[in-house]
C-alpha positions as CSV (number, residue, x, y, z in Angstrom):
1,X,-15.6,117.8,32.5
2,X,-17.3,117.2,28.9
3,X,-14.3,118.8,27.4
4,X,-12.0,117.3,29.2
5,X,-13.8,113.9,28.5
6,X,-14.1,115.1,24.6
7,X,-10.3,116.0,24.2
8,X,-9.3,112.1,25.5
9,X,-8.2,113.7,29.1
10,X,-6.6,116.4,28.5
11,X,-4.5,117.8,31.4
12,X,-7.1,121.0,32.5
13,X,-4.5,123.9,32.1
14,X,-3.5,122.6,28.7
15,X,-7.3,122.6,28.0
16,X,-7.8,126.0,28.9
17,X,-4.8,126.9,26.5
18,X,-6.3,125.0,23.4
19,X,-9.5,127.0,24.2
20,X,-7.3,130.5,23.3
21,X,-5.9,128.4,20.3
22,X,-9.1,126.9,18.3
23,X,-12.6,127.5,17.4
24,X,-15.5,125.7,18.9
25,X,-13.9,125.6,22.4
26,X,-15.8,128.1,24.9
27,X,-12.9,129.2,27.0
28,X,-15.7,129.6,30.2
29,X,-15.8,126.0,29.9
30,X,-12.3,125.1,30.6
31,X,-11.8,127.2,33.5
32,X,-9.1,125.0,35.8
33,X,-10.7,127.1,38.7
34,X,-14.0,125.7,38.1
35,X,-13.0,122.0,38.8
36,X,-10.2,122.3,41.5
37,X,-11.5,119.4,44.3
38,X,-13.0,117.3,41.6
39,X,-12.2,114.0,40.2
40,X,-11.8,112.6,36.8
41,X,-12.4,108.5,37.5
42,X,-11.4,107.6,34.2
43,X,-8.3,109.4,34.7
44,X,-7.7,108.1,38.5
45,X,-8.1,104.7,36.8
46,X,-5.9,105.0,33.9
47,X,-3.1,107.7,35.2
48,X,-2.4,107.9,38.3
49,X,1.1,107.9,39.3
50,X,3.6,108.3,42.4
51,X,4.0,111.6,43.6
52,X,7.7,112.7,43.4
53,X,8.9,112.4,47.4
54,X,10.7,115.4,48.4
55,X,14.0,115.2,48.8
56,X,16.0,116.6,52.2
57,X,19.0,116.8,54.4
58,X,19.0,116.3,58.1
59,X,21.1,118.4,60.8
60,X,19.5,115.5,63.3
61,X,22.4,113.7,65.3
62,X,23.5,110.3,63.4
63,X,21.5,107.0,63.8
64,X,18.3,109.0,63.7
65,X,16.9,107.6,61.4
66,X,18.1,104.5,59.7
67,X,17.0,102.7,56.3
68,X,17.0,99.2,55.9
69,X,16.3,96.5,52.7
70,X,17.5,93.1,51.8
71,X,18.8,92.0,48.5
72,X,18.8,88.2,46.6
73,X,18.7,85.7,46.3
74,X,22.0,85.1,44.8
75,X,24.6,82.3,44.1
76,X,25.7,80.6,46.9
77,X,28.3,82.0,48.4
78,X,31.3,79.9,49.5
79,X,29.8,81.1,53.3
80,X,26.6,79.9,52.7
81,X,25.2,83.1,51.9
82,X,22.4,84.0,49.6
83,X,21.0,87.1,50.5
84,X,22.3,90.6,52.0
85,X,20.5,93.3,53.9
86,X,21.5,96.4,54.5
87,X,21.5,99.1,57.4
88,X,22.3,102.5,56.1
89,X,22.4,105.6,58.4
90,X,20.2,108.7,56.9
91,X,22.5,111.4,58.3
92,X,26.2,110.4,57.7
93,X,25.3,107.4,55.0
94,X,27.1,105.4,56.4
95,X,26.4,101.7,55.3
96,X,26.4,98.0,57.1
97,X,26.1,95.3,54.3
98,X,25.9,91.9,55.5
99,X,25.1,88.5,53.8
100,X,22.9,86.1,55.2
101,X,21.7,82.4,54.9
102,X,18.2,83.4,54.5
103,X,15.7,86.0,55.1
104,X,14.5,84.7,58.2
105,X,18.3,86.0,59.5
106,X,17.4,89.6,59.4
107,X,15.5,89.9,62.7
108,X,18.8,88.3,64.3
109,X,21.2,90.9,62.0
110,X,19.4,93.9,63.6
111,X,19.4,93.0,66.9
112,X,23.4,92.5,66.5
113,X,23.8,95.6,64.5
114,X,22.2,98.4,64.9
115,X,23.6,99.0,68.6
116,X,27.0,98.7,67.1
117,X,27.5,102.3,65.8
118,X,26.6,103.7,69.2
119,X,29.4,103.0,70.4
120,X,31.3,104.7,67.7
121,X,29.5,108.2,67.5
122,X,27.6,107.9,71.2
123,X,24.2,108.6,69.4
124,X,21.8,105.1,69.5
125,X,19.0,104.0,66.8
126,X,15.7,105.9,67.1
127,X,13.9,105.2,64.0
128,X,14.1,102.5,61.6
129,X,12.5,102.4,58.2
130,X,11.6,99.2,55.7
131,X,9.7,97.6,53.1
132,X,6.7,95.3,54.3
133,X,9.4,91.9,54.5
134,X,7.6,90.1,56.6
135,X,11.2,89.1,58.6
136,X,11.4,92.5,59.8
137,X,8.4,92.6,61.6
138,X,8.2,88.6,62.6
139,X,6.7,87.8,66.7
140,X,9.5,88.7,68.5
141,X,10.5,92.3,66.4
142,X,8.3,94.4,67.6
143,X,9.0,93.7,71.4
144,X,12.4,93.9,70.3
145,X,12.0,97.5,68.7
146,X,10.0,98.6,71.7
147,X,13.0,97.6,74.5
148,X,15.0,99.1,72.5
149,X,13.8,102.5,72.3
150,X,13.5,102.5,69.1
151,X,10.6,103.4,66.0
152,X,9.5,101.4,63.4
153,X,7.8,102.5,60.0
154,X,6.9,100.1,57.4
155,X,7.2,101.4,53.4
156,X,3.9,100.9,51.8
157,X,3.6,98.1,49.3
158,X,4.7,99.7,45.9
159,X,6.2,102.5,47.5
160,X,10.3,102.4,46.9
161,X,10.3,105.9,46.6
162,X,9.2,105.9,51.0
163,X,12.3,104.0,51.1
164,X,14.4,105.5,48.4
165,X,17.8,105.5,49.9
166,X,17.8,102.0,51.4
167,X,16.4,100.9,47.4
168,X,19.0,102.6,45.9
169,X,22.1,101.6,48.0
170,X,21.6,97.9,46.9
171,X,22.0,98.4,43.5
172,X,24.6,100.7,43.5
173,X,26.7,97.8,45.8
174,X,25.6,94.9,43.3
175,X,27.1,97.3,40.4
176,X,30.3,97.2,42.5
177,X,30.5,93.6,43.4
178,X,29.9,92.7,39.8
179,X,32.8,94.7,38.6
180,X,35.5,93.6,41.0
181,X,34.1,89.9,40.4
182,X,34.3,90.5,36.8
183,X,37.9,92.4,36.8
184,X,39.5,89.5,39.0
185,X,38.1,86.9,36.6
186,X,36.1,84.7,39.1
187,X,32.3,83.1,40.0
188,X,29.9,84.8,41.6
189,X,30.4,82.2,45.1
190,X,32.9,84.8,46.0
191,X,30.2,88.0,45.7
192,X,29.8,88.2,49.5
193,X,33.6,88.7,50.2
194,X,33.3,91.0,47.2
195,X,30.4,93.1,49.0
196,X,32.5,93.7,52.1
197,X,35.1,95.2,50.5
198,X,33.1,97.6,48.3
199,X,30.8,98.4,51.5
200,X,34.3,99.2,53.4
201,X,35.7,101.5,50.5
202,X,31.8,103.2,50.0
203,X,32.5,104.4,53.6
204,X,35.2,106.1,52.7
205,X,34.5,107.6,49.7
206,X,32.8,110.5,48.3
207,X,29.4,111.2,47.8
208,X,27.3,113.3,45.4
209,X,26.5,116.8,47.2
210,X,29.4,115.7,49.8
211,X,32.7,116.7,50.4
212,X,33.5,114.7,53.4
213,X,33.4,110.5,53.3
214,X,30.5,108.7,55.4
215,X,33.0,107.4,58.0
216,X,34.3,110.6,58.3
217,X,31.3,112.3,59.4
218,X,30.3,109.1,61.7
219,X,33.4,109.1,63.1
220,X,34.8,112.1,62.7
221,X,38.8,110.6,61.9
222,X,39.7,111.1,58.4
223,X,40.0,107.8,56.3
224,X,43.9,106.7,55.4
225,X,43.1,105.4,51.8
226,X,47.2,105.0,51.5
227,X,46.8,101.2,52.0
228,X,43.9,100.5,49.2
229,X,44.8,97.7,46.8
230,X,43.4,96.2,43.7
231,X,40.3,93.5,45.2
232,X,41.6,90.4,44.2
233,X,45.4,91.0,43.6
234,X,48.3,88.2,44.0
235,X,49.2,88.6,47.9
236,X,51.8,87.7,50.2
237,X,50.7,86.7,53.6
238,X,53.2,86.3,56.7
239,X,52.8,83.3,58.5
240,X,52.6,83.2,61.9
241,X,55.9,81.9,64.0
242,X,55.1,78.7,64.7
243,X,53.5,77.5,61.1
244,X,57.2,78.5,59.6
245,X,58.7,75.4,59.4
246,X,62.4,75.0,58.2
247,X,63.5,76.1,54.5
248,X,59.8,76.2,53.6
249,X,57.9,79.8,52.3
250,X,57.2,82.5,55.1
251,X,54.3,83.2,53.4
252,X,51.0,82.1,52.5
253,X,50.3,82.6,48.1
254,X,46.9,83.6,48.0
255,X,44.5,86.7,46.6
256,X,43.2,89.6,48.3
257,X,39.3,89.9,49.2
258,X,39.2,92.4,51.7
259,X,40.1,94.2,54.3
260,X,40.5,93.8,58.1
261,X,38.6,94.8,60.9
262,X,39.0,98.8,62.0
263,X,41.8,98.8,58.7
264,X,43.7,96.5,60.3
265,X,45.2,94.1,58.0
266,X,44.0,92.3,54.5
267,X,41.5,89.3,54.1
268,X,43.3,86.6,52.4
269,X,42.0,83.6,50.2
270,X,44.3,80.8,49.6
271,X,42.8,79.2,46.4
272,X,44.3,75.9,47.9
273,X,41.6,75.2,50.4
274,X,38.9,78.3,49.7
275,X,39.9,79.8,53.7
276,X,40.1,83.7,53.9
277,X,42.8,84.6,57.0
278,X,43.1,88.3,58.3
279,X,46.7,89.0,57.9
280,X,48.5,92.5,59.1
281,X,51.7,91.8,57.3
282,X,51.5,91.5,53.7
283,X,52.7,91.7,50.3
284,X,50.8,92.8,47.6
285,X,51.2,92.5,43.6
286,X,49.8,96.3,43.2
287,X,51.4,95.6,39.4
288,X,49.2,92.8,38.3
289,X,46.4,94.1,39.4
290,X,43.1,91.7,39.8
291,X,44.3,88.4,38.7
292,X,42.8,85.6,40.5
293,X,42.2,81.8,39.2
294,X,38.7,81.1,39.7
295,X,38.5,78.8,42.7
296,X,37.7,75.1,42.3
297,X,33.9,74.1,42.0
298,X,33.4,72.1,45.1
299,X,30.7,73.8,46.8
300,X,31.0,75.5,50.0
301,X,34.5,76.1,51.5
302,X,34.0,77.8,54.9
303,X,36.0,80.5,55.4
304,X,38.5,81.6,58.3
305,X,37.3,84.3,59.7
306,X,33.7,86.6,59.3
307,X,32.9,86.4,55.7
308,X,29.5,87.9,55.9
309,X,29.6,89.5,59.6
310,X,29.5,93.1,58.1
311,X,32.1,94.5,60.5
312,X,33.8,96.1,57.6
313,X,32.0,99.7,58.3
């Protein structure tokens, strides 16, 4: 340990190398053998670091294990959203984004969620993993995990590498939602429709050391990406029978946000009054591309339909 302590901390194997190298250095006291199972406190104190987590693939049915994290807060959304949390599925990656008032909403997110995809791929939720948020964990969570059937694990504090894929999902969808928001032009009240509809295309796209899409392998039907569209083109909605009146337009002028429910149909925002309708038949400006007038500043505009439910799997 002297030499160690003498060459500022040198790494032991490097030590016993210098000892073959210069003069003065005894090589039988730089043995690495000799000091395997002890502890240099100076150097637990000044360089200790994380341990690398291994990385590995599962063959375990989907929804064994499931990753969860929030994100925010953000601006305001013109939902009333500030915050997201996502639910992401270790085996298939498949990914649940959805944005919420608050953090205290998470208990009430998973207890909606997370029996959702068993009725898609027949497997239910056995294991659930997070950071130490306090909302995952508040009185009524644990009885809730417990009825369920399902297993809890909390992240250490510090530890995002114990949590890795949930931690590194988020940024990867705020890189998304700032693009689209930045390509149509418009403020950041509109980043929760933007996160649906990157969350919905994510399902269905390709992954590193994957050639198959996450819905795909949850599902096992492969995605129809023939009816993917610019976010925030000029669109064309059809409006229903009886709000045609006379001479006036068939259709409502607005932008595209999203899309439907199960890839049915198009979310669409009428800058007029800030509501987002879930229209089937549509025309869109595939041309223009993202061209959308930032929407007035009047605070919160409600939207028509589930801005924020996270159906868009």
């Amino acid at each position: 340990m002297v030499w160690h302590r003498r060459f500022y901390y040198l790494g032991f194997k490097n030590l016993a190398k210098a000892a073959k190298i210069v003069r003065g250095l005894p090589p039988s006291e730089v043995v690495p053998d000799r000091v395997v199972g002890d502890i240099c406190h100076p150097c637990a104190q000044g360089k200790l670091t994380r341990a690398p987590h291994t990385a590995y693939t599962t063959t375990a049915p989907c929804m064994t294990l499931m990753h969860s994290d929030t994100s925010g807060p953000f601006t305001l959304s013109l939902g009333g959203a500030l915050v997201f949390v996502t639910l992401l599925d270790d085996k298939t990656k498949l990914l649940l984004a959805v944005p919420i008032e608050a953090q205290s909403r998470v208990g009430a997110v998973l207890r909606a969620k997370i029996p959702m995809p068993k009725r898609i791929c027949g497997d239910k939720a056995k294991l659930i993993r997070f950071s130490g948020t306090k909302e995952y964990v508040t009185r009524e969570m644990p009885d809730w995990y417990s009825s369920a059937g399902i297993d809890y694990e909390v992240t250490p504090p510090y530890s995002s590498q114990s949590n890795g894929a949930a931690e590194r999902v988020n940024p990867t969808l705020k890189e998304m939602v700032r693009s689209a928001l930045a390509d149509a032009g418009v403020g950041q009240e509109l980043w929760a429709e933007a996160l649906a509809a990157a969350v919905f295309v994510r399902n269905r796209s390709p992954h590193a050391g994957r050639d198959v899409k996450p819905w795909e392998v949850f599902t096992g039907e492969k995605p129809d990406k023939s009816g993917s569209r610019v976010w925030g083109s000029k669109a064309y909605a059809l409006l229903p029978d009886k709000q045609q009146l006379e001479m006036n337009a068939k259709t409502m002028k607005g932008f595209m946000v999203g899309y439907g429910a199960k890839s049915v149909g198009y979310r669409v925002m009428n800058l007029t009054d800030n509501t987002v309708v879930v229209r089937r038949y549509i025309a869109i400006d595939v041309t223009d591309g993202a061209a959308m007038t930032p929407p007035p500043p009047q605070g919160r505009a409600l939207a028509k339909g589930d801005e924020g439910t996270g159906r868009q799997a």
